[in-house]
VOGU-3710 file (C-alpha; in Angstrom, 3 decimals, decimal comma):
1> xxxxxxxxxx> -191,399/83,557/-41,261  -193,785/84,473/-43,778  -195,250/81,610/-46,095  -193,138/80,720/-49,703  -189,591/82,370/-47,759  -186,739/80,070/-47,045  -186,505/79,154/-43,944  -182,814/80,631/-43,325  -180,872/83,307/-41,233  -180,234/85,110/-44,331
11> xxxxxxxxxx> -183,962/85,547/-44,947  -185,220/86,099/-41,787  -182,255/88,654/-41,263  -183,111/90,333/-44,605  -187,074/90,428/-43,011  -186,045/92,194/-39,953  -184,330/94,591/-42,172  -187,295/95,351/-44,518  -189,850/96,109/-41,548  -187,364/98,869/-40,113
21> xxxxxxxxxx> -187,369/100,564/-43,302  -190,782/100,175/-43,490  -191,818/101,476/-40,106  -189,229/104,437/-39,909  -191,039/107,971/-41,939  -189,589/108,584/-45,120  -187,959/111,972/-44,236  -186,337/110,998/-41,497  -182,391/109,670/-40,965  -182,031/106,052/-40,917
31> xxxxxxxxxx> -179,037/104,362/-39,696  -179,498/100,243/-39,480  -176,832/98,276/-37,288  -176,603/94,514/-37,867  -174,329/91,639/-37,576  -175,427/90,034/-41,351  -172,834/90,447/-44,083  -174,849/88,982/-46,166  -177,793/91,474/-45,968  -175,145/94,356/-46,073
41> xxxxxxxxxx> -173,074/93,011/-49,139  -176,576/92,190/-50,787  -177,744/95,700/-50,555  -174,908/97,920/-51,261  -172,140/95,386/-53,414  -174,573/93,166/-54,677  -177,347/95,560/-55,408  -176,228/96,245/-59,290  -175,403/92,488/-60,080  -178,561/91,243/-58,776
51> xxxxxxxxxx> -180,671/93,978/-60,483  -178,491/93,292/-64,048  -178,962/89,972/-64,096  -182,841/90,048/-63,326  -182,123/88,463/-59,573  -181,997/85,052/-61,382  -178,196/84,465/-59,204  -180,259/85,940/-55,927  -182,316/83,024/-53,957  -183,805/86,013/-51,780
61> xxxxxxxxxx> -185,194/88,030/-54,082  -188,280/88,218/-52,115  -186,948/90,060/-48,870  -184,032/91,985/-50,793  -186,041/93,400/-53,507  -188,802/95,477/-51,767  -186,116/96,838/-49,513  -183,818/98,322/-52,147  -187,540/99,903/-53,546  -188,634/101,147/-50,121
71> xxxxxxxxxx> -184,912/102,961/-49,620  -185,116/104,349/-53,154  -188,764/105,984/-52,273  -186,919/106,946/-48,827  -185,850/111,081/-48,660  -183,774/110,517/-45,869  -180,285/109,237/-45,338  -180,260/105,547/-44,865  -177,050/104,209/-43,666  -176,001/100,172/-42,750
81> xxxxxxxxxx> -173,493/99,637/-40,344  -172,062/96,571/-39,659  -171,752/94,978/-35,971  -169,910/92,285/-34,316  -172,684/89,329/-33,843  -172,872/87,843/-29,722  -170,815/90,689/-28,607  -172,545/92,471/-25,682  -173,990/95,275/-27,560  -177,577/96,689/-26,368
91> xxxxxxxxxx> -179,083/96,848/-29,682  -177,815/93,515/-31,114  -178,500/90,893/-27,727  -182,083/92,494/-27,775  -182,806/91,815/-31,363  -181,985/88,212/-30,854  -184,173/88,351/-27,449  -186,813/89,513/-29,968  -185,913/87,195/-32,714  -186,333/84,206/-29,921
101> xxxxxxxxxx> -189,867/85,578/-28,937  -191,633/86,246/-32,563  -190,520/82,121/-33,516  -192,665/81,381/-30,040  -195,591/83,540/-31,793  -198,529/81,340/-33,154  -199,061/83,675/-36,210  -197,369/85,461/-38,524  -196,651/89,072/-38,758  -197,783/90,499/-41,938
111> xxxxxxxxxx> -195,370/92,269/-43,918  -195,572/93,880/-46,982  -193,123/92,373/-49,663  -194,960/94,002/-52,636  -192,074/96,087/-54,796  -193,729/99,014/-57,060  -193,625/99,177/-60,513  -192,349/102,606/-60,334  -189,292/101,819/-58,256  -188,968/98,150/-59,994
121> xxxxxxxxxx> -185,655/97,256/-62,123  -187,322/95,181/-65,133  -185,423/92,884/-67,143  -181,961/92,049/-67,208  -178,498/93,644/-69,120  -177,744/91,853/-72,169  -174,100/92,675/-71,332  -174,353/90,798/-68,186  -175,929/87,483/-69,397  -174,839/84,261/-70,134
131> xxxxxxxxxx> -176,108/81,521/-71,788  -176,743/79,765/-68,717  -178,354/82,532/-66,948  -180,364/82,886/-69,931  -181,727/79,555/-70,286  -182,464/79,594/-66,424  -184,447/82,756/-67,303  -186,000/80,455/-69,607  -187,131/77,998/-67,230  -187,945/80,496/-64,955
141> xxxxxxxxxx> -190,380/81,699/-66,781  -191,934/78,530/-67,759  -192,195/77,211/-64,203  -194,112/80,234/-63,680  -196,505/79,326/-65,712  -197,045/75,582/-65,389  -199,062/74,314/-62,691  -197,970/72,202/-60,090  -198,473/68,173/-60,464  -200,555/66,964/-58,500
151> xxxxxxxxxx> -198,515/63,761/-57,011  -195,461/65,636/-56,875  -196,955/68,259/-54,770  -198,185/65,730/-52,555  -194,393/64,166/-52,406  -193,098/67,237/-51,624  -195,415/68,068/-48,712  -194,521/64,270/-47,400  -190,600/65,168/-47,407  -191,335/68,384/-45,920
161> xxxxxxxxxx> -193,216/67,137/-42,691  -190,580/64,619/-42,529  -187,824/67,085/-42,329  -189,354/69,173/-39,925  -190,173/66,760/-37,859  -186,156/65,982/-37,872  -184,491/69,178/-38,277  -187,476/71,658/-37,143  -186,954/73,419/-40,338  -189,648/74,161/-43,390
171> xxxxxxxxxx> -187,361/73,181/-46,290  -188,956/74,967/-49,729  -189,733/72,958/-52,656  -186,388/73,734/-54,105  -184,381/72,582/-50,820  -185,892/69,609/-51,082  -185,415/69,139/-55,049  -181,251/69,941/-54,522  -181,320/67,608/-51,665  -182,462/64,808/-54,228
181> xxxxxxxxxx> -178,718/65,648/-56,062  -176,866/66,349/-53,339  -173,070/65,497/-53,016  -173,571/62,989/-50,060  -175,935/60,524/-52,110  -173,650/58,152/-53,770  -174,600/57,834/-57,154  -175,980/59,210/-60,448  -178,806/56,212/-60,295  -179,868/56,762/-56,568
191> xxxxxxxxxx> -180,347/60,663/-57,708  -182,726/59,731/-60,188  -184,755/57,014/-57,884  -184,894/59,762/-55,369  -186,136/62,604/-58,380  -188,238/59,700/-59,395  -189,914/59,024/-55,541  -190,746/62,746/-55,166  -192,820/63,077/-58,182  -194,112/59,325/-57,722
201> xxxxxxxxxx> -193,077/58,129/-60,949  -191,830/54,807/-60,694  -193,234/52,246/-62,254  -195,451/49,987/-60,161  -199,266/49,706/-58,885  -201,759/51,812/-60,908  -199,433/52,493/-63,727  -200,058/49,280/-65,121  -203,472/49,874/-64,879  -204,565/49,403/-68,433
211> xxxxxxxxxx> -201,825/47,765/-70,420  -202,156/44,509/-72,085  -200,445/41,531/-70,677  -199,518/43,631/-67,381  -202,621/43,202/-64,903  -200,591/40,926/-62,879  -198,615/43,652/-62,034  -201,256/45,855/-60,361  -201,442/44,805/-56,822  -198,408/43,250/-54,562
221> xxxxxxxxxx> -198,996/39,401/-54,967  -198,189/38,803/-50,522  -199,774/41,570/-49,575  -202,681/41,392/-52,046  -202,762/45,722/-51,921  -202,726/47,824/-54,418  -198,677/48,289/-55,115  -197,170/51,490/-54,527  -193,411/52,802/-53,811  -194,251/53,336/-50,410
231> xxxxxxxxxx> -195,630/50,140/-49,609  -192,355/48,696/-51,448  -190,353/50,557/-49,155  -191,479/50,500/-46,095  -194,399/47,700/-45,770  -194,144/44,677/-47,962  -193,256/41,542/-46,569  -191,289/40,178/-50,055  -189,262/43,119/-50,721  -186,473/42,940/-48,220
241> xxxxxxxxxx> -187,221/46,009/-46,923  -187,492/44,820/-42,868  -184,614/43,201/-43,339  -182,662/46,054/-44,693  -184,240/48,362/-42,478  -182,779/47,155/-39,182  -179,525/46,692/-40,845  -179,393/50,835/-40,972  -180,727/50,689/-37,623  -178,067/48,253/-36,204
251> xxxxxxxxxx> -175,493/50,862/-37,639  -177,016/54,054/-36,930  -177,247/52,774/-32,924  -173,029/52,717/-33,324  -173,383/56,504/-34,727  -175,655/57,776/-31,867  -177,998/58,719/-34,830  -181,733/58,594/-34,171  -183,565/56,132/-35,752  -187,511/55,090/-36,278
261> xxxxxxxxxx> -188,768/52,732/-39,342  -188,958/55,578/-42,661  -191,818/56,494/-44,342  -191,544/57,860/-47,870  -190,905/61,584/-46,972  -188,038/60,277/-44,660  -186,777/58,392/-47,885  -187,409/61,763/-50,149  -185,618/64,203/-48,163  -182,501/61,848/-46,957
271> xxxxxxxxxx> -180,034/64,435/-48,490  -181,486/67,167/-46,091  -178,916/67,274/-43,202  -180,464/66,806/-40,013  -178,460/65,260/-37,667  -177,776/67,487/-34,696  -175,217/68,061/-31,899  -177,679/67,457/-28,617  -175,349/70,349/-26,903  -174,607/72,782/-29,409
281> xxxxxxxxxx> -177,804/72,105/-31,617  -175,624/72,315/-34,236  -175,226/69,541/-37,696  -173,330/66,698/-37,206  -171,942/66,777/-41,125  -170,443/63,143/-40,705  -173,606/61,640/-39,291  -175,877/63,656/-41,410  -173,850/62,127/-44,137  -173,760/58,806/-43,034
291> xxxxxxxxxx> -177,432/58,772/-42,671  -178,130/60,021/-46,206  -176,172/57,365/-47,817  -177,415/54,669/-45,831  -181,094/55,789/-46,475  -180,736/56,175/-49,882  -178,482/52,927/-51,215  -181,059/51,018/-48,721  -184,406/52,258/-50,683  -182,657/51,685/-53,838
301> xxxxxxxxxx> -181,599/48,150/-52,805  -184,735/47,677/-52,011  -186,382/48,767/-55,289  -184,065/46,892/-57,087  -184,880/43,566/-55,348  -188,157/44,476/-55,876  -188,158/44,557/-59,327  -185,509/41,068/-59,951  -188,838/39,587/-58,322  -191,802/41,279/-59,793
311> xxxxxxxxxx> -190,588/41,650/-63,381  -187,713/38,688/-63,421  -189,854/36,373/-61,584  -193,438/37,839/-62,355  -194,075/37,648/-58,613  -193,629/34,235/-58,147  -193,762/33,911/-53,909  -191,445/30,739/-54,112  -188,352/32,910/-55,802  -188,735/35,329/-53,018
321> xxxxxxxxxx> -184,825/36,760/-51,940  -184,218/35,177/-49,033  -182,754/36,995/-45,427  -179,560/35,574/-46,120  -179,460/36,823/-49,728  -180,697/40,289/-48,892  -178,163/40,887/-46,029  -175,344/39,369/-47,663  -176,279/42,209/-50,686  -176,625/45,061/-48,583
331> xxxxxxxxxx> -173,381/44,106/-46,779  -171,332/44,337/-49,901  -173,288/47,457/-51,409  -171,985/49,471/-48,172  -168,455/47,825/-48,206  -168,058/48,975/-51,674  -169,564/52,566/-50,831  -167,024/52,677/-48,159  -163,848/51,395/-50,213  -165,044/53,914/-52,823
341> xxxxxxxxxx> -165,144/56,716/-50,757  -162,113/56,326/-48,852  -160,239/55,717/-51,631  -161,883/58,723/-53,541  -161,286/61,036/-50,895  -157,563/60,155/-50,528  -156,742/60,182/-54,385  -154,342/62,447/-56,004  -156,576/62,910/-59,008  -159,797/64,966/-58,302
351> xxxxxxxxxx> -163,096/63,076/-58,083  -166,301/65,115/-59,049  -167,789/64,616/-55,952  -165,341/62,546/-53,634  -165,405/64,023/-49,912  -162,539/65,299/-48,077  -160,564/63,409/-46,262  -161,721/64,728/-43,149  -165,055/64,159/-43,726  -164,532/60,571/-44,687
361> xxxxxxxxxx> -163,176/59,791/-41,573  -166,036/61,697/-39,757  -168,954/59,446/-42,039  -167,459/55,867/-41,117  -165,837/56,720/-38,024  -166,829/53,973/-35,631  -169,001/51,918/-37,867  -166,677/49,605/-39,251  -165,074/46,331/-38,108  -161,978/47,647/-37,692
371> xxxxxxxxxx> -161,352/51,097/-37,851  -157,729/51,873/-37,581  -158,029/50,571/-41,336  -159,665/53,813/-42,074  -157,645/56,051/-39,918  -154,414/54,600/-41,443  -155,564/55,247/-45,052  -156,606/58,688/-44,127  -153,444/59,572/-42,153  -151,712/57,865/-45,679
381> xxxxxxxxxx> -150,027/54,966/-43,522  -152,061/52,536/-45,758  -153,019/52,342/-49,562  -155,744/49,460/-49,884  -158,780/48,562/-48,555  -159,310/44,733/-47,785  -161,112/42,612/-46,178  -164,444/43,072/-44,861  -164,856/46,592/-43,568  -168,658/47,277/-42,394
391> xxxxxxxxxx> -169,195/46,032/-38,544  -172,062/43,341/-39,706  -170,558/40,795/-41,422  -172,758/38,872/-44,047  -173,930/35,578/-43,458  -173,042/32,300/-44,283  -174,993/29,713/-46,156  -176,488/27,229/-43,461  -178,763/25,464/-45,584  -182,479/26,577/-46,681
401> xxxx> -183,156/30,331/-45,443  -185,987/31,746/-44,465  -187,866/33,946/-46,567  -188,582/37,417/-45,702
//
């Protein structure tokens, strides 16, 4: 795939499509067989909504638009005919055979995605437009122009290695921005610590740097290292986060779900499924799911602890949250995720956001202490949720705990 495309079928289907037009002679009689809908509907259908409303509802603008211009400079016939996808026909099994060989090539083919100004639809119908579209015109057109941040590019490259490395894909910068909002992290707050992480904003380490009264907060007082959200998250001895860490482990071993200590691109792209079917290859929505809350209430847990300590106790090593403290509060934060979703999911009144019923079942499905608790409530045999329902139950107090 060419460099700044989305790495989807659409767009790689849309690709194929452009380099035919491209390599057949203008005069001559085109006729284009394919299996995509999408390209098909895009071009013919879609063609005047996209073009009225300045492509601003089109997220493949790049691949659709120079084909529509290379078919209007065409003087032959172009025709698309749909196919049936997988079903024995010549044409169709060798294009995948060739699709399977150029993603083995080690270098890109170079196509031209340039779209003349002669051909080009400029601007957008006023009839068509909306306020919304309008404003995202607006923003459009100032992301265009405002260079990239430095630290947020850098986050961005982090989460995008990470979720390569997990799904094999090449998210774009805009994948991984919706992924900080998607459905399957819990809450509003989490959202924003995950927005927050990407463009390294939070509040710790050199951004004290500076301000009166506030030195102390500069480096981590254990680790005596300059404090940043990484090393919060995924180093520090006196944030929790080991602790916390092989809790998600301990329950991602009862989900089959691959597991290795995060790093802060793991942490930024969380909401990126990319939990596959070994078999099929295909996403496992319930794991994928399960791992994106767990990732993301855990780094936020551990944020938060970080900061009753830093800024409650002003770092003070002998007010450290103990193991017993930390457990017991990530035990409760996922009991109360799971009550909340399970009871969202089977309410009669919609919940903005609440997952189906199905897919409920499929996230906590053998990670709880008993789970016939869940399956009654889903199959509506049961109405509450008590007792404790996570499989690690939280710990008594034996006397003086170790701290982390």
């Amino acid at each position: 795939m060419l460099e700044g495309l989305p790495q989807t079928n659409n767009a790689a289907e849309a690709l194929a499509v452009l380099i035919a037009v491209q390599k057949t002679p203008s005069r001559d009689d085109l006729t284009i067989k394919t299996d995509s809908k999408f390209v098909i509907d895009a071009l013919t259908s879609g063609r005047r909504k996209a073009e009225n409303t300045a492509w601003m509802l089109q997220s493949n603008r790049k691949t659709l638009e120079p084909i529509i211009a290379t078919i209007r400079r065409r003087k032959g016939k172009t025709t698309l005919v749909k196919v049936k996808g997988h079903s024995g026909i010549t044409g169709n099994e060798e294009a995948d055979k060739l699709a399977a060989k150029g993603a083995d090539q080690p270098h890109q083919q170079e196509v031209d995605i340039r779209v003349p100004n002669k051909v080009k639809v400029k601007g957008a119908e006023l009839s068509c437009m909306t306020q919304a579209l309008l404003y995202a015109g607006i923003r459009r057109e100032k992301a265009g122009k405002t260079p990239p941040r430095r630290k947020a590019t850098a986050g961005l490259d982090a989460a995008r290695y990470a979720a390569k490395e997990k799904a094999g894909l090449t998210p774009k910068d805009e994948t991984i921005w919706k992924s900080t909002q998607a459905k399957s992290v819990p809450n509003n707050r989490q959202k924003e610590f995950l927005w927050k992480l990407a463009h390294d904003t939070l509040k710790c380490g050199s951004f004290w740097e500076g301000k009166p009264g506030c030195e102390h907060m500069v480096n981590c007082p254990s680790c005596e290292v300059t404090e940043t959200a990484e090393h919060t998250l995924t180093n520090c001895r006196s944030s929790g986060q080991e602790t916390i860490w092989k809790l998600v482990n301990k329950m991602c071993e009862e989900r089959n779900i691959p597991w290795s200590h995060p790093d802060i691109g793991t942490i930024t792209s969380c909401g990126i499924p990319c939990i596959k079917n070994g078999e099929t290859g295909k996403i496992r929505t319930g794991a994928s799911r399960l791992r994106t809350i767990l990732i993301a209430q855990s780094a936020h847990l551990i944020w938060k602890l970080r900061c009753e300590w830093r800024m409650g106790h002003r770092g003070d090593p002998a007010k450290v949250h103990t193991k017993r403290e930390i457990h017991n509060r990530w035990v409760d934060m996922i009991n109360r995720t799971i009550r909340f979703d399970i009871m969202a999911a089977k309410s009669k009144n919609p919940i903005r956001g609440a997952p189906r019923p199905a897919t409920a079942l499929h996230t906590w499905i053998n990670t709880l202490q008993d789970d016939s608790i869940l399956e009654d409530i889903i199959a509506g045999r049961r109405w509450r949720v008590d007792g404790v329902l996570v499989g690690i139950l939280a710990r008594k107090n034996e006397g003086n705990q170790a701290r982390p």
